[in-house]
C-alpha positions as CSV (number, residue, x, y, z in Angstrom):
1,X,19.5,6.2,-21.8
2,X,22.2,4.5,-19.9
3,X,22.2,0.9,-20.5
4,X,21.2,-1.3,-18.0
5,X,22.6,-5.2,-17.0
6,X,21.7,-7.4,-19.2
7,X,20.5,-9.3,-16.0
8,X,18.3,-7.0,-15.3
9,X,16.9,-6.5,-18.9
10,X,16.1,-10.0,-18.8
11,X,14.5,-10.3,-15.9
12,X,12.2,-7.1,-16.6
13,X,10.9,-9.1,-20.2
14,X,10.2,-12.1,-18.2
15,X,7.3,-10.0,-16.7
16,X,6.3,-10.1,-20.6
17,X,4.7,-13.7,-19.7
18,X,1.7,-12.6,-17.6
19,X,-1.9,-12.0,-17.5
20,X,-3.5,-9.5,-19.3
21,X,-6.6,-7.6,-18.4
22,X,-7.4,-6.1,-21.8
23,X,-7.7,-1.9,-22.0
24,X,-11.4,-3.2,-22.5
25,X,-11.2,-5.3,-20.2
26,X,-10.8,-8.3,-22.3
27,X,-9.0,-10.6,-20.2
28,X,-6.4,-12.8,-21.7
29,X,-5.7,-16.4,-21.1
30,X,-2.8,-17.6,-22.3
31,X,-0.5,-16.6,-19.3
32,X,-2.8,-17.6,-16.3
33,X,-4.1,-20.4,-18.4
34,X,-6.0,-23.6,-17.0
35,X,-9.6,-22.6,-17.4
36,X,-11.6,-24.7,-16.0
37,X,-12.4,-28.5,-17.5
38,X,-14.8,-28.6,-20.3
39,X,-17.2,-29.9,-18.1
40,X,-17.1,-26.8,-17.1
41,X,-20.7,-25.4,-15.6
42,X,-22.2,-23.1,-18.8
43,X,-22.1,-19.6,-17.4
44,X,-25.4,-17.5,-17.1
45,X,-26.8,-14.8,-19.1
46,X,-29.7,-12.6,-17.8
47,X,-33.2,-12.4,-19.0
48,X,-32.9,-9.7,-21.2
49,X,-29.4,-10.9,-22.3
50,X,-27.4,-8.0,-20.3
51,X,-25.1,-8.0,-17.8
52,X,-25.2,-6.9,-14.5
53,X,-23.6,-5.6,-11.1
54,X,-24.5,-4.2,-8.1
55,X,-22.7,-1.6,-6.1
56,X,-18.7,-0.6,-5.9
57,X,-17.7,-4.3,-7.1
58,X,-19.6,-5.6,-9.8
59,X,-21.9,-8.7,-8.2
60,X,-24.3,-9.7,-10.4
61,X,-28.0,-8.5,-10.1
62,X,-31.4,-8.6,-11.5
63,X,-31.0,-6.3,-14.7
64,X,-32.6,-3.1,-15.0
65,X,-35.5,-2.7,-17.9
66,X,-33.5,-0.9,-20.4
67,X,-32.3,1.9,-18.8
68,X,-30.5,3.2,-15.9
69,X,-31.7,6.3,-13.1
70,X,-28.6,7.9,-14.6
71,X,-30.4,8.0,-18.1
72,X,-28.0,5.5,-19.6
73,X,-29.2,2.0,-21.4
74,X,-27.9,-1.2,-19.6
75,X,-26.2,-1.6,-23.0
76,X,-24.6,0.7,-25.6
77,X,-26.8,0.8,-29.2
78,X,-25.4,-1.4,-31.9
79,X,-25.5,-0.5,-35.4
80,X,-27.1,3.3,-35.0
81,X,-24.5,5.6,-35.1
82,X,-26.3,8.4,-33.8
83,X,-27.5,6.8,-30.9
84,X,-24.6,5.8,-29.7
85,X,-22.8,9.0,-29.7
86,X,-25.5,10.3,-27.7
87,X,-25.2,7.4,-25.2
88,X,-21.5,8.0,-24.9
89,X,-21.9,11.6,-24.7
90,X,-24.3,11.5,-21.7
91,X,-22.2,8.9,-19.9
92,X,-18.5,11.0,-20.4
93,X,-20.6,13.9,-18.6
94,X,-21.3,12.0,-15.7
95,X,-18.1,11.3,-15.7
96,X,-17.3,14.9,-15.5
97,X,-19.8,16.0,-13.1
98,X,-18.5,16.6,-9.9
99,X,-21.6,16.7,-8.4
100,X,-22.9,13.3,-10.3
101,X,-24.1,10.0,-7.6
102,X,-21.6,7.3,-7.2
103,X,-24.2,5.4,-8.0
104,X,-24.8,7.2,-11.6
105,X,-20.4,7.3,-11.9
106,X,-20.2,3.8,-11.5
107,X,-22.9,3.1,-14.1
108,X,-21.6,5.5,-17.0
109,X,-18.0,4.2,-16.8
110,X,-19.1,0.9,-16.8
111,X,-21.3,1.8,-19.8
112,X,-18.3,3.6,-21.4
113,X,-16.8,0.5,-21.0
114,X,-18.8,-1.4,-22.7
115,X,-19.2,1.2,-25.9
116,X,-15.1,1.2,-26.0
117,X,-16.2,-2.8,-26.5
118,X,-18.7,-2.2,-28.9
119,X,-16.3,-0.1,-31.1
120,X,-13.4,-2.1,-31.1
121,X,-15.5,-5.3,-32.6
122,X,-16.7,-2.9,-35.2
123,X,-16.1,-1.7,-38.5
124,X,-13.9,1.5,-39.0
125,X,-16.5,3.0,-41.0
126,X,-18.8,3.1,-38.0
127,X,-16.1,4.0,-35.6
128,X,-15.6,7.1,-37.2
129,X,-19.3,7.4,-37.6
130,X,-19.6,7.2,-33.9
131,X,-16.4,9.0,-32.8
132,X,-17.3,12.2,-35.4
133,X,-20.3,13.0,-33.7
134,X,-18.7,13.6,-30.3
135,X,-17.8,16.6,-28.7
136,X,-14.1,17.0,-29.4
137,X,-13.1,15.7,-26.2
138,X,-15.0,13.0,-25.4
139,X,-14.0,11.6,-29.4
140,X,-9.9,11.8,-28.5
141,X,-11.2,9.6,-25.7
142,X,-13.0,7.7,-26.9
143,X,-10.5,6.9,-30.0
144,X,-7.7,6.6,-27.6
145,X,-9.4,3.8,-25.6
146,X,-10.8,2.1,-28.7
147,X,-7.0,2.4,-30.3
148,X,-5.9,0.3,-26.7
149,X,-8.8,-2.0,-27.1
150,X,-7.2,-3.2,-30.7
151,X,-4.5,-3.0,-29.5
152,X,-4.6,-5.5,-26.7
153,X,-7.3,-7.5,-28.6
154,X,-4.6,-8.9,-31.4
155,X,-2.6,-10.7,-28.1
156,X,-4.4,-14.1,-27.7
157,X,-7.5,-15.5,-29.3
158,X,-10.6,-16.3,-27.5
159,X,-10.1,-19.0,-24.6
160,X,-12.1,-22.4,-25.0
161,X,-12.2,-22.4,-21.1
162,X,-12.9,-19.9,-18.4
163,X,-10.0,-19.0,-15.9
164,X,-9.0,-20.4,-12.4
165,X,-8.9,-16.7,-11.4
166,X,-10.7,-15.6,-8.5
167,X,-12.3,-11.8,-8.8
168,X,-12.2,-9.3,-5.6
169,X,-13.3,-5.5,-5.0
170,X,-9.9,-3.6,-6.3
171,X,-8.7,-1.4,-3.2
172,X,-10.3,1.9,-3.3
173,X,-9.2,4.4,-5.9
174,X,-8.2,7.1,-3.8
175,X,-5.7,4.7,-2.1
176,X,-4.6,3.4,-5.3
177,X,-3.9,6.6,-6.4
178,X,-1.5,7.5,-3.3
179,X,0.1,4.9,-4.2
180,X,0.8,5.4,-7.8
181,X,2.1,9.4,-7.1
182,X,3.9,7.9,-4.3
183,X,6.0,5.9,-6.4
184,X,6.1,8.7,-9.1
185,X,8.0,10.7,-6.4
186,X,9.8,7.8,-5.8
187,X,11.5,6.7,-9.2
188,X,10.2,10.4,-11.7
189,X,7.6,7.6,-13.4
190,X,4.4,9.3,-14.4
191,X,2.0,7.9,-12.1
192,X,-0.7,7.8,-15.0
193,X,2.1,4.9,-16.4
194,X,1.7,2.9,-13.5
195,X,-1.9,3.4,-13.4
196,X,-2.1,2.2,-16.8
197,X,0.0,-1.0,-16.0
198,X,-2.3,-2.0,-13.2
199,X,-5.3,-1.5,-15.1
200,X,-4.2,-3.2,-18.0
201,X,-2.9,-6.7,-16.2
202,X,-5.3,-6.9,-13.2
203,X,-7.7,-5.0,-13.6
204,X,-6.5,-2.3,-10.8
205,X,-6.3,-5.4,-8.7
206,X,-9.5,-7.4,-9.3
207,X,-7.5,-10.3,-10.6
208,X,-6.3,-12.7,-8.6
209,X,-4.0,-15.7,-10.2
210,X,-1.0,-16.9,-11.0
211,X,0.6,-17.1,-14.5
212,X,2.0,-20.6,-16.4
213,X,5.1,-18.5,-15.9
214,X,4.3,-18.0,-12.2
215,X,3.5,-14.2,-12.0
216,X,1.9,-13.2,-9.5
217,X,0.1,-10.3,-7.7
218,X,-1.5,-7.2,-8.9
219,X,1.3,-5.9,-11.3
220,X,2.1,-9.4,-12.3
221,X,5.9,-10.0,-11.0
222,X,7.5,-13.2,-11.5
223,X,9.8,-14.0,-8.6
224,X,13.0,-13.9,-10.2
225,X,12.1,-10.5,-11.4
226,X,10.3,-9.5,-7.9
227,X,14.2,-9.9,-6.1
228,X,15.2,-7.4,-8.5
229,X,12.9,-5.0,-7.9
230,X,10.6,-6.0,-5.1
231,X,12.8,-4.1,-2.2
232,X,11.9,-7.2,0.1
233,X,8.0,-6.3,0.2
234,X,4.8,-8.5,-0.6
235,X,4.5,-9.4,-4.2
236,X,0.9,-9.4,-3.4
237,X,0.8,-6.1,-1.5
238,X,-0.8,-3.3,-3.7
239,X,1.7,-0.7,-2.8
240,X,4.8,-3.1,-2.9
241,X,3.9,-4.4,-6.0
242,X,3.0,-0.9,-7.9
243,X,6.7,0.8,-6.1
244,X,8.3,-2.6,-7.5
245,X,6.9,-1.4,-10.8
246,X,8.1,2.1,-10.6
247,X,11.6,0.9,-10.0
248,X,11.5,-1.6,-12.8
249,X,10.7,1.1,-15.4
250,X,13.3,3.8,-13.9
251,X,15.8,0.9,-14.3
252,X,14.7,0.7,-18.1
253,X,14.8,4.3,-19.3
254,X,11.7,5.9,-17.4
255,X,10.8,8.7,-17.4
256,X,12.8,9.8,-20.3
257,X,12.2,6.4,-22.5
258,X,8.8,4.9,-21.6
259,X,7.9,3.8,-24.0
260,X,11.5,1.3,-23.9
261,X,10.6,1.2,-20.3
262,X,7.2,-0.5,-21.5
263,X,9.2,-2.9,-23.2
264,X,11.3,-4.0,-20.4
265,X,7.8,-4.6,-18.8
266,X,6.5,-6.5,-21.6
267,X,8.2,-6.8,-25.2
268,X,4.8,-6.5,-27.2
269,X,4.5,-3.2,-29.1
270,X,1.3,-3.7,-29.0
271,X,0.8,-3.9,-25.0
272,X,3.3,-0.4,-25.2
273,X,0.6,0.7,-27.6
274,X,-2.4,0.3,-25.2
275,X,-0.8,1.1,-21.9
276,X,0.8,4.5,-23.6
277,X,-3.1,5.2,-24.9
278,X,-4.1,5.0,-21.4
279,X,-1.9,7.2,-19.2
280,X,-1.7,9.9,-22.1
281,X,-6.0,9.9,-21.3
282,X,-5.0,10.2,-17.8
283,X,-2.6,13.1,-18.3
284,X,-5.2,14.8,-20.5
285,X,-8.7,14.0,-19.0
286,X,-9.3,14.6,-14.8
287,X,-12.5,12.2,-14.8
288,X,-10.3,9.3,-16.8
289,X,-8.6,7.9,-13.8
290,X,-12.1,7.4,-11.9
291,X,-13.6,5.7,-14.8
292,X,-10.9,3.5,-15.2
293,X,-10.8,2.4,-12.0
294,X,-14.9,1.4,-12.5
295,X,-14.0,-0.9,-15.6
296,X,-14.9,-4.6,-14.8
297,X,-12.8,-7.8,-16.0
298,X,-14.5,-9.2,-19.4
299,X,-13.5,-12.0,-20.7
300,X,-13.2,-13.4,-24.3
301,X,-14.5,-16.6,-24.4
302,X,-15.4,-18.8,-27.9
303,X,-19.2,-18.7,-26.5
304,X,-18.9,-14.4,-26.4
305,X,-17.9,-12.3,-24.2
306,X,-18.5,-12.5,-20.5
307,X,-18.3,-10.3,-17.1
308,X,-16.5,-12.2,-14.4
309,X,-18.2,-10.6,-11.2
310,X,-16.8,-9.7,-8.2
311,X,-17.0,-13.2,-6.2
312,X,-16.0,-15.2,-9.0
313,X,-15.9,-18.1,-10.0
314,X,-18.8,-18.5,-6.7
315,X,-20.7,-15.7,-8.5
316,X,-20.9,-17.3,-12.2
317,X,-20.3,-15.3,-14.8
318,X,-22.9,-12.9,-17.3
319,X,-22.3,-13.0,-21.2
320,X,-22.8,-9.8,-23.6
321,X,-25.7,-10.0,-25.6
322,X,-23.7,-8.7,-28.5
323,X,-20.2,-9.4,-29.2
């Protein structure tokens, strides 16, 4: 790889100091920071204990009884191997099916999300109890997300507060996605990279704040770094800021070193770990991209895990029942 400036190495690991939306959605805190005081209003948790979301952006709703029309539970089994398999089974074929409801797509990778959850909090005895019961495609899936999950989980410890974020609808996935092969074409980045970036620090977008460090926008670029790379566009700008990112990681050794390219991004092997996960899931399964891009913003709190809905912080938040 040809060695870049040292300027420009250093301003690529300043965009190490960000926010990151965990693979699982587990939202860290020590970038953006400043939760709210600890007066802070308690968030809510439904009736039955289950979190819940409505449509293409993840309001909360009533909650279902205890399943879905698309045959899934509202929340994955806990502690019965077999029935979690199955769950996970029937939601990955959703997730297959062309034909499926967006309705019944939305709810399976939002379940598969929340399985991925499960098994990273587990033991690794009942992880491969789970994962050796699935078909063989659906387990290196499954294993690969739950191997990000880890991953990104060992980064910060639970937050005491909840974020001054605000939470939108992410742009729609088929525009996302002519954006990422756009700047694939652009710069010879694998556009399942890029894909994996945005998902991993906003959330594809759903994210909106500003880091301690002052990254901003929905691939988290700090200014100094955003002159670099930024080709005089909006930082906040969905296509600017995922081109920006292209151009950052050709600059660093993509597409022949990404994964020294991830580190010019962010200096954590671990972060490298769970964004590499990801795109490789992309580049081997057709329906990964589209769950992905369904995968809501959890966030580790000391009180449990909680969904920050679209809306938020007017919509409160929903904690897990299990954690």
């Amino acid at each position: 790889m040809e060695v870049v400036s040292r300027q420009r190495r250093r301003a690529g690991r300043d965009v190490s100091r960000r926010v990151v939306a965990l693979a699982l959605g587990v939202c860290l805190v020590t970038s953006c920071g400043g939760g709210d005081p600890e007066g802070e209003t308690e968030p809510t948790r439904s009736a039955s204990g289950a979190p819940t979301s409505s449509g293409d952006g993840g309001r909360t709703r009533s909650p279902d009884s205890q399943s879905t029309a698309s045959g899934l539970p509202t929340m994955p089994a806990t502690g019965d191997a077999a029935t979690l398999a199955r769950q996970i089974g029937r939601a990955a074929a959703i997730l297959r099916d062309r034909d499926a409801q967006a309705g019944d797509v939305r709810r399976a990778a939002e379940f598969q999300q929340l399985a991925v959850h499960t098994l990273a909090a587990a033991s690794g005895g009942f992880r491969r109890e789970v994962t050796d019961r699935l078909p063989p495609g659906t387990a290196r899936v499954t294993r690969s997300d739950v191997r990000a999950a880890r991953s990104l989980r060992t980064l910060t410890d639970p937050a005491r507060t909840l974020p001054r974020w605000r939470i939108v609808a992410a742009p729609p996935a088929t525009e996302l996605l002519g954006y990422y092969r756009e700047a694939q074409r652009r710069t010879d980045v694998p556009w399942t990279y890029l894909a994996a970036i945005h998902l991993v620090e906003t959330r594809m977008g759903r994210i909106r704040g500003t880091s301690t460090a002052g990254a901003r926008g929905p691939m988290q670029f700090i200014p100094s770094t955003w002159k670099l790379y930024g080709a005089g566009g909006d930082i906040n700008d969905p296509r600017d800021a995922i081109l920006a990112a292209g151009r950052l990681l050709e600059d660093n050794g993509a597409p022949d070193d990404m994964a020294a390219a991830l580190r010019a991004y962010n200096p954590s092997d671990d972060y490298v770990r769970a964004v590499t996960e990801h795109a490789r899931t992309m580049q081997r399964s057709a329906s990964a991209y589209h769950g992905y891009w369904h995968w809501r913003v959890l966030y580790r709190h000391t009180r449990g895990t909680y969904v920050l809905p679209v809306g938020y912080p007017d919509e409160r938040p929903v904690r897990l029942p299990e954690d």
